[in-house]
C-alpha positions as CSV (number, residue, x, y, z in Angstrom):
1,X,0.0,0.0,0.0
2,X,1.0,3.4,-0.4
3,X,2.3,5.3,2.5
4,X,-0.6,8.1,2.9
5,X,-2.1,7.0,6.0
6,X,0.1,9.5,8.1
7,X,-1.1,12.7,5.3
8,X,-3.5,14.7,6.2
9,X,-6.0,14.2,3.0
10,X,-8.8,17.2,1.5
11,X,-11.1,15.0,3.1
12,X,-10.0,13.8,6.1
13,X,-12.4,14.1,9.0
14,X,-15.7,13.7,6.9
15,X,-17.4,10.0,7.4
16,X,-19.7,8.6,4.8
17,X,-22.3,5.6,5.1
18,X,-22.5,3.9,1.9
19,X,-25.3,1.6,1.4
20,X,-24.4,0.7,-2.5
21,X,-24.1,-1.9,-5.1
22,X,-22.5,-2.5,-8.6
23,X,-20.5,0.8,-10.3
24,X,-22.3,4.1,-9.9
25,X,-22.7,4.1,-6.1
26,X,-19.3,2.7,-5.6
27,X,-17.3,4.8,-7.7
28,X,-18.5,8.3,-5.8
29,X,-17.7,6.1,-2.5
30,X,-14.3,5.6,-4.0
31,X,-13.5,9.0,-5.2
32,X,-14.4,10.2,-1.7
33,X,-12.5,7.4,-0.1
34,X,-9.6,8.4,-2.3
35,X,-10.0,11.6,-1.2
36,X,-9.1,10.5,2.3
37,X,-12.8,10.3,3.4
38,X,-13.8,7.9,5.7
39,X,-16.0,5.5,3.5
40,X,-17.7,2.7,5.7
41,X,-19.5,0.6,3.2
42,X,-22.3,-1.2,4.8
43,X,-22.9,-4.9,3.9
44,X,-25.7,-7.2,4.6
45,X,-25.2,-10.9,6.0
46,X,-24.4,-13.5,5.3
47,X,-22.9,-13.2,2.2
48,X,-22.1,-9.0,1.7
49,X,-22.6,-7.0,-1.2
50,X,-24.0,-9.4,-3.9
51,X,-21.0,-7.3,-6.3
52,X,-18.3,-9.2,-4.8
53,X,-19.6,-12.4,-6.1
54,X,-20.0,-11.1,-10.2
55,X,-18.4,-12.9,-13.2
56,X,-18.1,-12.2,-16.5
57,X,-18.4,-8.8,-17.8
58,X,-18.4,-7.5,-13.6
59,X,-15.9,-9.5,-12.6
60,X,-14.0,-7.0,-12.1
61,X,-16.3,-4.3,-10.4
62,X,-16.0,-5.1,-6.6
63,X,-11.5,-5.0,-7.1
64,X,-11.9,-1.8,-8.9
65,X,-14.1,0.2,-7.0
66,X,-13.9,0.0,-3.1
67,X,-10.1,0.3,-1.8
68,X,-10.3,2.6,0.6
69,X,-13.1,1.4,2.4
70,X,-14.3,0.3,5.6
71,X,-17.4,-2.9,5.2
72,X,-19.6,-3.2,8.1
73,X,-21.3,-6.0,7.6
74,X,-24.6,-6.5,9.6
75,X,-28.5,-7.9,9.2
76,X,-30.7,-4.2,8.6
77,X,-34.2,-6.3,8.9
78,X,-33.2,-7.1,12.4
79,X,-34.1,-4.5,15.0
80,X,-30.5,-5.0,16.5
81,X,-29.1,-4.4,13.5
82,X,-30.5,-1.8,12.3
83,X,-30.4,-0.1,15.7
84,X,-26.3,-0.2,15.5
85,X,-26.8,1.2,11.2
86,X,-28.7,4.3,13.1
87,X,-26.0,4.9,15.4
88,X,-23.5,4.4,12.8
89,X,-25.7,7.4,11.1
90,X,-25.7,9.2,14.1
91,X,-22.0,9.7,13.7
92,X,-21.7,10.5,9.6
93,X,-21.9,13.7,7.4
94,X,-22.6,12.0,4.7
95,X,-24.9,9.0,3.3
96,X,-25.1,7.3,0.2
97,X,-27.3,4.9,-1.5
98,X,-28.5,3.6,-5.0
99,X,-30.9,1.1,-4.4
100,X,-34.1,1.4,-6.2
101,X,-36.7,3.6,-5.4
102,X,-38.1,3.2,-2.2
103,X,-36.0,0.5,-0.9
104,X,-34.6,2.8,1.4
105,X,-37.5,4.4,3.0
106,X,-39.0,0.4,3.7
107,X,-35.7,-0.2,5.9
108,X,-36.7,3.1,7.5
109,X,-33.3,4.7,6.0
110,X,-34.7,6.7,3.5
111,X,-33.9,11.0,3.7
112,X,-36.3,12.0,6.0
113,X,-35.8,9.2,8.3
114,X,-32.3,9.9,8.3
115,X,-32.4,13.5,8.9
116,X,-34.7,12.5,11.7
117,X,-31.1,11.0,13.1
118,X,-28.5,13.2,11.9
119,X,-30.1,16.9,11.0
120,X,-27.2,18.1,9.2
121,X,-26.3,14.8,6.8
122,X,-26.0,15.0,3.4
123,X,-28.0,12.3,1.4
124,X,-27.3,11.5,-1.9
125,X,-29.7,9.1,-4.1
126,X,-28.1,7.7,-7.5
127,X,-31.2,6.4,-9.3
128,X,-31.7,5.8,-13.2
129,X,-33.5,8.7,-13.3
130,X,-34.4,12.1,-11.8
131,X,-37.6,12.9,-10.7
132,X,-40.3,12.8,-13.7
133,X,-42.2,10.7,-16.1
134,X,-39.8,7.9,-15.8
135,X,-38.7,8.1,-12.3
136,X,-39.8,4.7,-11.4
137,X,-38.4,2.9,-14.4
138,X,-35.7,0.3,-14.1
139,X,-32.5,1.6,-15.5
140,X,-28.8,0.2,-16.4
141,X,-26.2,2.2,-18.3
142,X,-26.7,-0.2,-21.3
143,X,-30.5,1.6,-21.1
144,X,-29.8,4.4,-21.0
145,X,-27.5,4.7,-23.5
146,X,-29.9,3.5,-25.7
147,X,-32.4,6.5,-25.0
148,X,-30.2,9.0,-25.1
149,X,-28.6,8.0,-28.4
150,X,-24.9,7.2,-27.0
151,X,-25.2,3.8,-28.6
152,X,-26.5,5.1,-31.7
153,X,-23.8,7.1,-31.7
154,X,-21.0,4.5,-30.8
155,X,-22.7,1.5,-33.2
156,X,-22.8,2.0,-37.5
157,X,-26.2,2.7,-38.7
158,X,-28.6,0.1,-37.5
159,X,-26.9,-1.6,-35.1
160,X,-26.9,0.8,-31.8
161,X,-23.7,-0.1,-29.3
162,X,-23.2,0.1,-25.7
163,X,-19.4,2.0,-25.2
164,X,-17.2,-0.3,-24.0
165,X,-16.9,0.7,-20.2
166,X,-19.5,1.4,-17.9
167,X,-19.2,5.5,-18.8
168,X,-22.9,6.4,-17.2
169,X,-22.4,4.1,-14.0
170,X,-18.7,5.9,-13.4
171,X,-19.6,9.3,-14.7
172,X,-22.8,8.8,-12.7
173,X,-21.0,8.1,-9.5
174,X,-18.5,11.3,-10.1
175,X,-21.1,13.6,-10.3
176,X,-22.5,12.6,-7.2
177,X,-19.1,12.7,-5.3
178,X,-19.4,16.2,-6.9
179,X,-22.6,17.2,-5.7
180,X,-21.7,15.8,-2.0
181,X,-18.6,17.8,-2.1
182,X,-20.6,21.1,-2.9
183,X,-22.9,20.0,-0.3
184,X,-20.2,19.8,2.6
185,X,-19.0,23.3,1.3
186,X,-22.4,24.8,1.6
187,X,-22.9,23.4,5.2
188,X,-19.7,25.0,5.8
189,X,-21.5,28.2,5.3
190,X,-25.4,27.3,6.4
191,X,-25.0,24.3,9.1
192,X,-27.5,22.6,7.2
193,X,-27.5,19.7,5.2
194,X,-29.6,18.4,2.2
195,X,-30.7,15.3,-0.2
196,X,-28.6,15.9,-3.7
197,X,-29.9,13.1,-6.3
198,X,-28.0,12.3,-9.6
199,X,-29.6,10.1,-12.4
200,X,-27.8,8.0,-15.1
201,X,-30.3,9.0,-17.8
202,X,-29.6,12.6,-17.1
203,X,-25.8,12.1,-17.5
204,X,-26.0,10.2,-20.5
205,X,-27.7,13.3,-21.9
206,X,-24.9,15.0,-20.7
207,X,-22.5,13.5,-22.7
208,X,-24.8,13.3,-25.7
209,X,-25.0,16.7,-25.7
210,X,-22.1,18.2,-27.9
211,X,-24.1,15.4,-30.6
212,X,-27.4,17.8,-29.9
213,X,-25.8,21.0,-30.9
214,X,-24.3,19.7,-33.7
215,X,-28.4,19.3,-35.1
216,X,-29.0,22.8,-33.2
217,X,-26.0,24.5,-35.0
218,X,-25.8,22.9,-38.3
219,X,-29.3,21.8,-38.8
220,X,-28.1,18.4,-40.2
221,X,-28.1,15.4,-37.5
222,X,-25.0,14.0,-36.2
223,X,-24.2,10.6,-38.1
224,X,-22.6,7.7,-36.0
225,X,-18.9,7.7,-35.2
226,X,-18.5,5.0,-37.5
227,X,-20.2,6.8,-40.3
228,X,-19.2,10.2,-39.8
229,X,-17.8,13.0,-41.7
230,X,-14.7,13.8,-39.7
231,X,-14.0,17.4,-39.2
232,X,-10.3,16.6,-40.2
233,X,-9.0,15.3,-43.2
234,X,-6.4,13.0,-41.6
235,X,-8.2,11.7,-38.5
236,X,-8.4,7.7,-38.1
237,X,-6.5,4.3,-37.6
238,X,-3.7,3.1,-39.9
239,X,-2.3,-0.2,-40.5
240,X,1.5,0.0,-40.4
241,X,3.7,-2.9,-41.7
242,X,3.2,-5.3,-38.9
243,X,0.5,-7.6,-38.4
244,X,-1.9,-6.3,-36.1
245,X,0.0,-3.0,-35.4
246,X,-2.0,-0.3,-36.3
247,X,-1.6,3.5,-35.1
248,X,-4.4,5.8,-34.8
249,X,-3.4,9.5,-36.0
250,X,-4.7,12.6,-36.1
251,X,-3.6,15.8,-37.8
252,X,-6.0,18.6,-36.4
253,X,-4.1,21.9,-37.1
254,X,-2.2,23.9,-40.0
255,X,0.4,24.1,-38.3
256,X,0.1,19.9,-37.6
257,X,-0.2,19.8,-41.5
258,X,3.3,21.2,-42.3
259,X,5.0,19.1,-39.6
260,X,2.9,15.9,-40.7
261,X,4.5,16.6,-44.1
262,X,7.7,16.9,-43.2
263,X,7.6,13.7,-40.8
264,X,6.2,11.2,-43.0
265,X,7.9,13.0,-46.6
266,X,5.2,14.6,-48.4
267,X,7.1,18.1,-49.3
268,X,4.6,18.8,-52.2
269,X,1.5,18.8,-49.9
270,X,3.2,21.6,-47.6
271,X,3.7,23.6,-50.6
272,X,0.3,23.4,-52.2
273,X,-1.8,26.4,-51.4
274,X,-4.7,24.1,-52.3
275,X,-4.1,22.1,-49.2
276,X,-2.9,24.9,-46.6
277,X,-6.5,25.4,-44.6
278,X,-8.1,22.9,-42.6
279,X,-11.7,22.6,-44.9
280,X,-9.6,22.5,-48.0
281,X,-7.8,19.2,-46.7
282,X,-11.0,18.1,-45.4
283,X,-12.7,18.7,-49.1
284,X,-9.2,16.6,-50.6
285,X,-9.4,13.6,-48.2
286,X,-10.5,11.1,-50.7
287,X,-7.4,11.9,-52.4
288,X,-5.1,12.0,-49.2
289,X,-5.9,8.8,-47.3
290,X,-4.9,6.2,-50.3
291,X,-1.4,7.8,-50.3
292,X,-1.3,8.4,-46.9
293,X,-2.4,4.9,-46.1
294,X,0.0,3.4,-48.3
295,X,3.1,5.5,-47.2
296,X,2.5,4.3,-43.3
297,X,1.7,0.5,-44.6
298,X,5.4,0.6,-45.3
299,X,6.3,1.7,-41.7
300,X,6.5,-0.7,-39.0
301,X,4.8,0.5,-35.7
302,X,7.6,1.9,-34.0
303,X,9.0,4.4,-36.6
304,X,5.1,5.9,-37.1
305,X,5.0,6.5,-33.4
306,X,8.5,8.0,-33.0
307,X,8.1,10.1,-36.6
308,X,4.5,11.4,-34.6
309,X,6.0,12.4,-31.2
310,X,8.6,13.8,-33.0
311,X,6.6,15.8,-34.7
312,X,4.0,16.5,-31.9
313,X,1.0,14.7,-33.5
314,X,-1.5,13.4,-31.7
315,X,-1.1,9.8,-32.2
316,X,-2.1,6.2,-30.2
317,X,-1.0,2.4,-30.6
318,X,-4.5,0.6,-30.5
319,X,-3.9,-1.2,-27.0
320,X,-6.1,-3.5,-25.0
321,X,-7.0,-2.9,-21.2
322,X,-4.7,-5.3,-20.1
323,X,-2.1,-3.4,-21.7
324,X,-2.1,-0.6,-19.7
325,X,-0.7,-3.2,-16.6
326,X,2.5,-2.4,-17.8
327,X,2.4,1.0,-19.3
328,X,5.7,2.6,-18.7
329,X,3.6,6.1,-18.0
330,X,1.3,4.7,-15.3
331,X,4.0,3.0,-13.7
332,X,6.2,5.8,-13.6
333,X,4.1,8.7,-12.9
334,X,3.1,6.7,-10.0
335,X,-0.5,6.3,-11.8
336,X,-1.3,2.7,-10.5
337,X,-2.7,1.8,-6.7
338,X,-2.0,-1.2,-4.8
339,X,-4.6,-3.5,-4.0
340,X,-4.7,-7.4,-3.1
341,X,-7.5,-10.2,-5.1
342,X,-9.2,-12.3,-2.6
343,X,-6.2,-15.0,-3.3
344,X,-3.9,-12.6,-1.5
345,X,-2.1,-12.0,-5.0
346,X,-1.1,-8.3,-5.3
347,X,-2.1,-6.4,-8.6
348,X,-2.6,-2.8,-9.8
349,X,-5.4,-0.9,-11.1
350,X,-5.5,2.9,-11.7
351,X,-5.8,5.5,-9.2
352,X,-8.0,8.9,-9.8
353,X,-6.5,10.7,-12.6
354,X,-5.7,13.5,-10.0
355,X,-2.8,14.9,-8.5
356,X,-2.7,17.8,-5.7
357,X,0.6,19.8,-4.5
358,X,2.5,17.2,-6.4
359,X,0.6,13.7,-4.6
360,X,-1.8,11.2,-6.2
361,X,-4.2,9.4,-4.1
362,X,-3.5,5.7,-3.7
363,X,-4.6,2.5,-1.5
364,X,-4.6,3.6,2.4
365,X,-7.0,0.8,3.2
366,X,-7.2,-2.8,0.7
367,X,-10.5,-3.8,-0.6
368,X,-12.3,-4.8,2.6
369,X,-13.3,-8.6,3.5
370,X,-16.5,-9.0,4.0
371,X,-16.9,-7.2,8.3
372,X,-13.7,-6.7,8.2
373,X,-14.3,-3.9,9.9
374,X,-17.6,-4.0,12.0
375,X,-15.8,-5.1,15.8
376,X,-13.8,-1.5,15.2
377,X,-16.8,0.1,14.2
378,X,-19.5,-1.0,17.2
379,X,-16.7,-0.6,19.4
380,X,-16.4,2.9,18.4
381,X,-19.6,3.7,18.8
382,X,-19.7,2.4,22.4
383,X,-20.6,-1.8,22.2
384,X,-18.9,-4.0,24.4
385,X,-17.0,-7.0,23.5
386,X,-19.3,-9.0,25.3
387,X,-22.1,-7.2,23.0
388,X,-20.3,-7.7,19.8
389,X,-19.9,-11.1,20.8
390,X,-23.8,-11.7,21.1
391,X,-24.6,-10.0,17.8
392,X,-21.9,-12.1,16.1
393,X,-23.7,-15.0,17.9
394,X,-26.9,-14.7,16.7
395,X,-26.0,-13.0,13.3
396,X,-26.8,-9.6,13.2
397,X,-23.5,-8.7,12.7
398,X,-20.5,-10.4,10.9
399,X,-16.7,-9.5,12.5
400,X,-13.3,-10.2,10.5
């Protein structure tokens, strides 16, 4: 683990209840917890957080998004239980949850009920939706990128496609940890707290959005990534000489134009007046790409790269996620936390893409076993070991 433990953290001081599940919830839990928050993630026996035990395509969620966490694991539908939740409550600024609607208010957690218990909290509520016509509609981001045209967008005509990460779930959960944050600053100033609500449909219009003023500005609709008409003239993937080594490129300047020319050998297009303004190349592409194309075809993969940074083009290899265990940037920029698979074998996964007076935010606390924490926690709030004992006993409450 990374030595931060001893630092004070933005966040240090400010305890949060989580009562979450899958990606959206956990991710703002796990930019708070990065923050230096104290994230106490509350789990229900026997078993926990039904995330931990996902395979397939959210195999990975539980490992990626709750480092830095405390798990409390205890049975709410007891009175016992839910007793000891309360008084964790009691003693938080914050609680979160993304349940569906009204699952909260039937454990007797929902906003009001907590405010009853803590006047000042801040609740947030991630749901699919915001209040309105479809509030009470079941939502995943795979939904609601289909109503907000994302996968429209992402897919070639007539065959709509999810992105390939779970953008609404994690964008989702950053907003919130954004909305929390400017919650705890206005309490600052008021002493009062407040319910802050963030919706994956609503993000996913978000990002949609620069699509929706293309129509507005234009008057023409915005055609598919896969079918549309780039506002560059060189702007795409190349093969290069090696099998399965292709480079995407992208020359978005005049000023990129001259030095693409003089990387890659093309002095007669920096010369032509024809092809000196951006629209001109962009009217000339048909005739561009085939020599382009050709001319990096005969380049293996290294040489395009070094002849782009070189020249300071924007350029990519096309990598793979698993690729980026070893990138020689993350590792070195100190980009990657620590954390440990159930197995006890120690991996890496990237940390927040932030960095303060010189300091990224990496693992203080492992991903939590299942109660690993809940002893410290009842203890804290004033239960006996002869107490914790009983409710261990007779299952209310699962210890490490």
């Amino acid at each position: 683990m990374n030595n931060f433990e001893e630092k004070a953290l933005p966040l240090t001081g400010i305890r949060v209840i989580e009562f979450v599940h899958m990606v959206m919830g956990p991710t703002c839990g796990l930019v708070l917890a990065d923050l230096g928050a104290e994230v106490i993630k509350v789990e229900p026996v026997p078993e926990g957080d039904n995330t931990r035990r996902l395979m397939g395509s959210g195999a990975g969620y539980w490992m990626t998004y709750n480092r830095n966490k405390k798990s409390f694991a205890v049975d709410m539908k007891s009175p016992e239980g839910l007793e000891a939740v309360r008084k964790l409550i009691a003693t938080a600024d914050v609680v979160t949850e993304n349940f569906r609607a009204g699952a909260m208010e039937k454990l007797g957690l929902g906003y009001e009920q907590v405010k009853a218990i803590k006047p000042d909290i801040i609740y947030s509520s991630m749901k699919g939706f915001l209040p309105g016509p479809y509030q009470n509609r079941t939502a995943l981001d795979e939904v609601v990128q289909m109503m907000t045209g994302l996968a429209y967008m992402t897919g070639p005509v007539g065959r709509p496609l999810r992105a390939g990460a779970s953008v609404n779930d994690v964008m989702g959960g950053m907003f919130s940890a954004i909305s929390i944050l400017a919650a705890l600053l206005q309490r600052g100033t008021t002493g009062r707290g407040q319910f802050v609500q963030t919706g994956l449909f609503e993000n996913s219009a978000f990002l949609v959005a620069q699509h929706m003023m293309q129509k507005a500005v234009t008057g023409k609709a915005a055609a598919p990534m896969p079918s549309r008409i780039s506002a560059w003239a060189v702007y795409d993937v190349f093969e290069t000489s090696e099998e399965d080594a292709q480079v995407f490129m992208g020359v978005v300047s005049d000023t990129q134009w001259q030095a693409f020319c003089e990387a890659f050998d093309f002095p007669e297009w920096a010369q032509d007046p024809e092809l000196a303004r951006n629209n001109q190349r962009v009217q000339a592409r048909d005739a561009l790409l085939p020599r382009i194309r050709e001319r990096l075809n005969g380049l293996d993969k290294q040489t395009v790269m070094t002849l782009c940074e070189k020249a300071g083009l924007p350029f990519s290899p096309i990598q793979r996620p698993q690729d980026l265990v070893d990138d020689p940037h993350l590792l070195a920029s100190g980009g990657m936390a620590d954390v440990s698979l159930p197995s006890g074998e120690a991996v890496k996964v990237p940390m927040l893409p932030i960095e303060m007076n010189g300091e990224r935010f990496g693992t203080r606390l492992d991903v939590p076993e299942l109660g690993s924490h809940s002893r410290s926690l009842l203890e804290q709030l004033g239960y006996t070991a002869a107490d914790i004992e009983r409710l261990e006993r007779g299952g209310t409450i699962r210890g490490d």
